[in-house]
N, C-alpha and C positions, 0 to 999 in steps of 0.2 A: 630590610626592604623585601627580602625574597619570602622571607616567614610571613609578611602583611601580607602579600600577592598571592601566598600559598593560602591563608586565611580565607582571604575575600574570595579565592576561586569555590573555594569548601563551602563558604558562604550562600554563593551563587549558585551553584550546586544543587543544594539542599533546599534553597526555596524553590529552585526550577523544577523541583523532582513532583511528581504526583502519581496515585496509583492507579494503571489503567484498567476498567472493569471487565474488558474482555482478553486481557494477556495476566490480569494478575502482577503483572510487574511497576515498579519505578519507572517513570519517562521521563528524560528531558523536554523542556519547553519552555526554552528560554523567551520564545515570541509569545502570549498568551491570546487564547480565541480572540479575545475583545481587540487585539490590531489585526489576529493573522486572518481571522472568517471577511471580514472588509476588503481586505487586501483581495483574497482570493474570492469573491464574489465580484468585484471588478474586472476583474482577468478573465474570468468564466465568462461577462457580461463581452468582452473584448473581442475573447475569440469567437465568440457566437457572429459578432456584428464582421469578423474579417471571414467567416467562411460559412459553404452551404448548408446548411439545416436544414435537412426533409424534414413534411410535418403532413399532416393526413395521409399517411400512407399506413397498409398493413405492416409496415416492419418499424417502423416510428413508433405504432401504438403498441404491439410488444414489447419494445425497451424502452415505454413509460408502464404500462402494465405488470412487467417482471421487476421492473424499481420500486413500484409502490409495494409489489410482494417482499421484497429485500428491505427496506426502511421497515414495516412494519415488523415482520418477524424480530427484525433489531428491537425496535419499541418491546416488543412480545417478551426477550428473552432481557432487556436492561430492568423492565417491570419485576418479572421475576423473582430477580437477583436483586432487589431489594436498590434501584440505581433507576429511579426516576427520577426524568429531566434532566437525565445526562444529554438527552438529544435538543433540548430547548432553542440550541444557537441555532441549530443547523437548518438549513432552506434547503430542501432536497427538487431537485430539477435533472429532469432526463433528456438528454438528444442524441439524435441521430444525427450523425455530420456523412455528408457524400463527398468521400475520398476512400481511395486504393489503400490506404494502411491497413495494416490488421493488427488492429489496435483501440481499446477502450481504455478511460481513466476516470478518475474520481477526485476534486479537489476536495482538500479540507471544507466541511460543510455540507458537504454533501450533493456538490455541481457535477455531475457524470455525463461521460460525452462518450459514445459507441462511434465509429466509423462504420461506414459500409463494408468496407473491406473483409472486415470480422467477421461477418454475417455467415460467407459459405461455409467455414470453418467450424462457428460455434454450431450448424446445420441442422439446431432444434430447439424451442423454449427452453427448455431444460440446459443447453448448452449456455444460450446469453442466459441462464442464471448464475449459472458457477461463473461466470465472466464477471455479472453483475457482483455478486458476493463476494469476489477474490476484490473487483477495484471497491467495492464498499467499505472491506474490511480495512484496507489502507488506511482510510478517515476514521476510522470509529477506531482503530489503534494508536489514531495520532503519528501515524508515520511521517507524515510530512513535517509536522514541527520536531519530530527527532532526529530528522536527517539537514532540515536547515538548524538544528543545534550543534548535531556536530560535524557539521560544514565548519559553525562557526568555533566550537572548540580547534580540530585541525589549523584553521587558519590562525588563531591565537597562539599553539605551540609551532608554528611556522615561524614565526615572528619571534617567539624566544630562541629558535634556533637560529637566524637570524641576528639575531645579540648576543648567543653567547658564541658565536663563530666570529666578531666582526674583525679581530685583531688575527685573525687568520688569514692569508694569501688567498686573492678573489679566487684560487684554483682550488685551494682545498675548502674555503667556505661554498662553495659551489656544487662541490663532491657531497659534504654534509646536506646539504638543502637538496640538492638529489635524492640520499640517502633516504630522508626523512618523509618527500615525495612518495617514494616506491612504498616504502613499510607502511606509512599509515595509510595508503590505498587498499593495497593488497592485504595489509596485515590486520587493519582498521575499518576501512568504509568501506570495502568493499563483501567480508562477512556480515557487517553492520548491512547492508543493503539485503543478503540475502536470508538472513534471520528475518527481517524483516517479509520478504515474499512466503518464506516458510510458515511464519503466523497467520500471514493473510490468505493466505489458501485452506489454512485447519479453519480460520473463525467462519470465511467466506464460506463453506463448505457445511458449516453446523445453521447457518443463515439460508444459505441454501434448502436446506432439507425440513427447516423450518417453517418457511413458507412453501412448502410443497413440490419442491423439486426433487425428481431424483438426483442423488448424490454420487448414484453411479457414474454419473455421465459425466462430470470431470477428472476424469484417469481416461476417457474414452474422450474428452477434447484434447487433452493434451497428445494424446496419440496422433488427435490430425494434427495438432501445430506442428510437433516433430517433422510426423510427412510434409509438412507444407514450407518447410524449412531448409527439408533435402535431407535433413539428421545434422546438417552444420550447426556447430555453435561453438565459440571458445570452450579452453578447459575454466571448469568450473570456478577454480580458486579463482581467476582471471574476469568473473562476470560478476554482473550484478543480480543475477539471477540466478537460481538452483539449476542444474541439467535438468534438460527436459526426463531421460531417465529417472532422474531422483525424486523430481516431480510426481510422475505416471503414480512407480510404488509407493512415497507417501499416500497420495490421493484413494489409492485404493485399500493404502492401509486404513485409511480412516473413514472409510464411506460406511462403515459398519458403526459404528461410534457415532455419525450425526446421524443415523438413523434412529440409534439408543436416544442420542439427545430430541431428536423432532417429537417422538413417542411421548416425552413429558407434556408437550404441550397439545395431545392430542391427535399427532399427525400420525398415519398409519399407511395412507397410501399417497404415492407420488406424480407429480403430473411426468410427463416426459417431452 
């Protein structure tokens, strides 16, 4: 029995696996677009209808202006690379929601919602582009079906430990389902999450500069975020996100390299 379940997982696996065009890697995707894009086009439709969308205003029309610059340059660079109609499913839609968070996001498909909040912060086109780019690249890596995958891996070897503890005292099955808790967080989803922001900042970053942003200026956003933060953040292994340190120096390690990349496709100077 355990050899069949080993099988069918292997099984499961290997057809969930596909290779993504802008990480080069294997993904999980156990949901496939044709239920997950539906899903999340409803939810996107949701939150719009429970909260405020500005719309004719000068900052509304920059984070539909700097979006349509970010999808395209993606179209520019999957054309390329020989991966058209990789974007075929996707409905690309931009808002601006009025709330205090400082915070923008990207669902699968390409539903992007900026806060007001964000705004002083990102403090220039150029800034909500790297904003733009970093939440785009999320979708176009498929992060979100590989973190609902192994959500749902995790909770599947939950549940074997779980059986294979049951003839154990509730005190020490308890200790184990604990045990299993901490490590596959910390030891599991939560590098799993920050790999992921790592990817999303280089791809966003080469997207950025593709449609004519400077790339400079995402090592100089995250500067403000830091400030605007106080410098607080958990230690690293503990978050879901890279330190903002770690952040700053990739980003500026690499702002030299989308610029090498933006040059293929004809970009030479940058807006700011």
């Amino acid at each position: 029995m355990k050899n069949q379940l080993l099988t069918l997982l292997i099984c499961i696996l290997s057809f969930s696996c596909a290779t993504n065009p802008f990480t080069g890697k294997k993904t999980m995707a156990f949901m496939p677009n044709s239920q997950l894009l539906p899903m999340a086009f409803a939810e996107y439709d949701k939150f719009l209808s429970e909260n405020k969308v500005v719309k004719n205003t000068s900052d509304a029309e920059m984070i539909t202006r700097v979006g349509k610059r970010i999808s395209v340059a993606a179209e520019r660079w999957l054309d390329a690379n020989n991966h058209q109609g990789y974007l075929k499913d996707y409905k690309w839609e931009y808002n601006l929601v009025d709330d205090k968070l400082v915070n923008a996001w990207c669902m699968p498909g390409g539903k992007i919602v900026f806060y007001t909040g964000i705004l002083p912060i990102a403090k220039n086109e150029a800034g909500i582009a790297a904003i733009m780019g970093h939440e785009v690249a999320h979708a176009l890596a498929n992060h979100g079906q590989q973190r609902m995958s192994a959500g749902m891996i995790q909770q599947g070897v939950g549940v074997g430990v779980a059986i294979a503890t049951k003839d154990k005292s509730k005190s020490e099955q308890d200790l184990w389902m604990q045990a299993f808790a901490v490590g596959s967080t910390v030891g599991g989803m939560l590098p799993f999450s920050r790999s992921h922001e790592t990817e999303a900042d280089e791809i966003g970053l080469y997207l950025t500069a593709i449609a004519g942003y400077n790339p400079d200026e995402a090592s100089l956003l995250w500067e403000r975020m830091k400030a605007n933060s106080g410098g607080k953040s958990p230690p690293e292994f503990l978050s879901t996100h890279p330190s903002n340190d770690s952040r700053i120096s990739n980003l500026r390690a690499l702002a030299a390299k989308a610029k090498k990349e933006a040059r293929k496709f004809g970009v030479t100077t940058f807006r700011q």
